[in-house]
C-alpha positions in Angstrom: -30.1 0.1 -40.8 -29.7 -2.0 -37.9 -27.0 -3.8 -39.5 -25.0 -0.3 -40.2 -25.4 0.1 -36.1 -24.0 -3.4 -35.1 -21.1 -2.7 -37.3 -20.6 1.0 -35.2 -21.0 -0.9 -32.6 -18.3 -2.9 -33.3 -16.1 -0.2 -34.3 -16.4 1.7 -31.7 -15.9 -1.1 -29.4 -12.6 -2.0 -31.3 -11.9 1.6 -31.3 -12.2 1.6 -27.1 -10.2 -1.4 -26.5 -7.3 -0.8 -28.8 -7.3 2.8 -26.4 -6.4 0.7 -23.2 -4.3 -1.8 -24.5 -0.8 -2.1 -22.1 2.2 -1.9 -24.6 5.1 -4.0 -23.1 8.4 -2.1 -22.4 11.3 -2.1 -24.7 14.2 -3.4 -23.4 16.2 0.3 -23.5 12.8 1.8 -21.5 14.0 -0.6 -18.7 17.7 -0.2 -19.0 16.8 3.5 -18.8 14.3 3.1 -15.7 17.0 1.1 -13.9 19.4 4.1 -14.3 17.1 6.4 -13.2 16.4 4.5 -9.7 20.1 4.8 -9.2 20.2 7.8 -10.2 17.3 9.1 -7.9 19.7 7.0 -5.2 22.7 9.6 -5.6 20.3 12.5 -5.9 19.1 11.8 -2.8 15.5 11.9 -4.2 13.3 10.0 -1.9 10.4 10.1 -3.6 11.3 9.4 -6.9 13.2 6.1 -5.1 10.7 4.8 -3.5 7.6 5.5 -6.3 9.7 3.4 -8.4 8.8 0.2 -6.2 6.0 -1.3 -6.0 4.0 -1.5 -2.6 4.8 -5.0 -2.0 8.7 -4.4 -2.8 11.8 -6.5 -1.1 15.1 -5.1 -1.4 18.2 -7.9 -0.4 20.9 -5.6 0.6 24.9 -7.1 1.3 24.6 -8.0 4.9 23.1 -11.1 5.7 20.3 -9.5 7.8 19.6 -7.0 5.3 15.8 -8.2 3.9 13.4 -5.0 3.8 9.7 -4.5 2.7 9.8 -1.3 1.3 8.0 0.4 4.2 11.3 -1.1 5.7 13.6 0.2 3.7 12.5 3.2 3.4 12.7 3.6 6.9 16.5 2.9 6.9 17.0 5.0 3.6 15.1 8.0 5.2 18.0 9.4 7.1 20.8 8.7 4.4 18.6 10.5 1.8 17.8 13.2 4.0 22.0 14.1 4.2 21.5 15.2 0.3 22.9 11.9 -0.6 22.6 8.4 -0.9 24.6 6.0 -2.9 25.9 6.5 -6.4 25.4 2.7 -8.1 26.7 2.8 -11.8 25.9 -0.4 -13.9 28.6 -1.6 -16.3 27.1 -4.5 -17.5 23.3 -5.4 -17.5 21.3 -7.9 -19.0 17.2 -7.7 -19.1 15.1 -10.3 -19.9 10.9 -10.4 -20.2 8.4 -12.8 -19.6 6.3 -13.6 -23.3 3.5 -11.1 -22.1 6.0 -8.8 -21.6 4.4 -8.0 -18.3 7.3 -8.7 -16.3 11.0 -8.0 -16.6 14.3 -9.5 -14.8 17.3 -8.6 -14.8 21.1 -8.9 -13.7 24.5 -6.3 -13.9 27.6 -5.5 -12.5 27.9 -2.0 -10.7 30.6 0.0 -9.6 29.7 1.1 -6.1 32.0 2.5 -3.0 32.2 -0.9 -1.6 33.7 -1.8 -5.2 32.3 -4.1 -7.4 28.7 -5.9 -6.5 26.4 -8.0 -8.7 22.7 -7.3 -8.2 19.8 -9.1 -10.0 16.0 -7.5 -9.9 11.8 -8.0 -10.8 9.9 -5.1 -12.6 6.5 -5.6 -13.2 4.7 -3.2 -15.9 1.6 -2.3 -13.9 -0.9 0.1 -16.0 1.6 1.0 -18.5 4.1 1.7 -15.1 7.1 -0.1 -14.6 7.8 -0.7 -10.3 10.5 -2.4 -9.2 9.2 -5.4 -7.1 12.8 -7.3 -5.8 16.2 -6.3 -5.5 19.1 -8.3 -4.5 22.8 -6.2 -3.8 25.4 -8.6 -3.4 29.4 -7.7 -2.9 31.3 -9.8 -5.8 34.5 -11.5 -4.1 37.5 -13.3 -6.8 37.7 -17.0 -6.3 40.8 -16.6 -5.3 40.0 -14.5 -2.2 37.6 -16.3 -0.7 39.6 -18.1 2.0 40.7 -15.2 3.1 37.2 -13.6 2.8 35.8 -16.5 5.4 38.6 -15.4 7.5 37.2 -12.0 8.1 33.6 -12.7 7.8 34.5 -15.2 10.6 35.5 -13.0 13.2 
C-alpha cells in the first residue's frame, strides 16, 4: 500500500507541474501582439498601450533626446491619447526571432507612419504566460542617397 501512495504522489505531483508550465509564444501570437500595441496607439487606448510594457520599459523615439522609462513616456503620450488619437504605425515587413527558452522575443519591421517610412526593432519578454514589451527603438529610414542633404538640415 505504501508503494500505490508514492506512485499518487508522483502523479499528482506530475499532474501539478505540468498545470504551471509557461508555454513559449508562437511566432504569429507575437506578430499579432505587436499589431495590437499599434493598434491600441491609433485607438488612442491608453491603457491597453501602456499594460503591454513592462514596468521597466524604454521606448527610443526619432529625436535624439527621445529615451523614456515608461513612467516617462507615458507622461508624454498622456495628452496625445487623451485627443482620441495617437499614431497609426502599420508594419509592412517584420521579422521575430526567440531566444531557445522561448522566454524572450526580438524583433525588427518596416512601418508606414506619417513621417513616412521608419524602421523600429523591439524586446518582449513572456512573463507568466504574458507577453510585455520591454524596449522599443523608432527610427526615421533616410535613402543613401539623401543623406548629404539630410546632414544639411539636421545641421541647422
Amino acid at each position: 500500500m505504501p508503494n500505490q501512495f508514492r506512485l499518487l504522489g508522483f502523479l499528482f505531483i506530475l499532474m501539478i507541474s505540468s498545470c504551471n508550465t509557461i508555454e513559449p509564444p508562437k511566432e504569429k501570437e507575437v506578430a499579432e501582439f505587436i499589431t495590437n500595441w499599434h493598434k491600441a496607439a491609433a485607438d488612442a487606448n491608453i491603457n491597453s498601450y501602456f499594460g503591454m510594457m513592462s514596468e521597466d520599459a524604454i521606448y527610443i523615439g526619432t529625436d535624439a533626446s527621445e529615451r523614456w522609462t515608461k513612467k516617462e513616456f507615458f507622461q508624454f503620450c498622456e495628452p496625445h491619447f487623451a485627443k482620441g488619437k495617437a499614431w497609426d504605425f502599420k508594419a509592412f515587413d517584420r521579422k521575430i526571432y526567440f531566444s531557445e527558452d522561448g522566454k524572450t522575443a526580438w524583433f525588427n519591421e518596416l512601418l508606414n507612419t506619417w513621417m513616412g517610412v521608419c524602421r523600429a526593432s523591439g524586446v518582449i519578454r513572456n512573463e507568466n504566460n504574458t507577453l510585455l514589451i520591454t524596449h522599443y527603438h523608432l527610427s526615421v529610414t533616410i535613402k543613401n542617397e539623401k543623406v548629404k542633404e539630410f546632414l544639411q538640415i539636421n545641421q541647422n
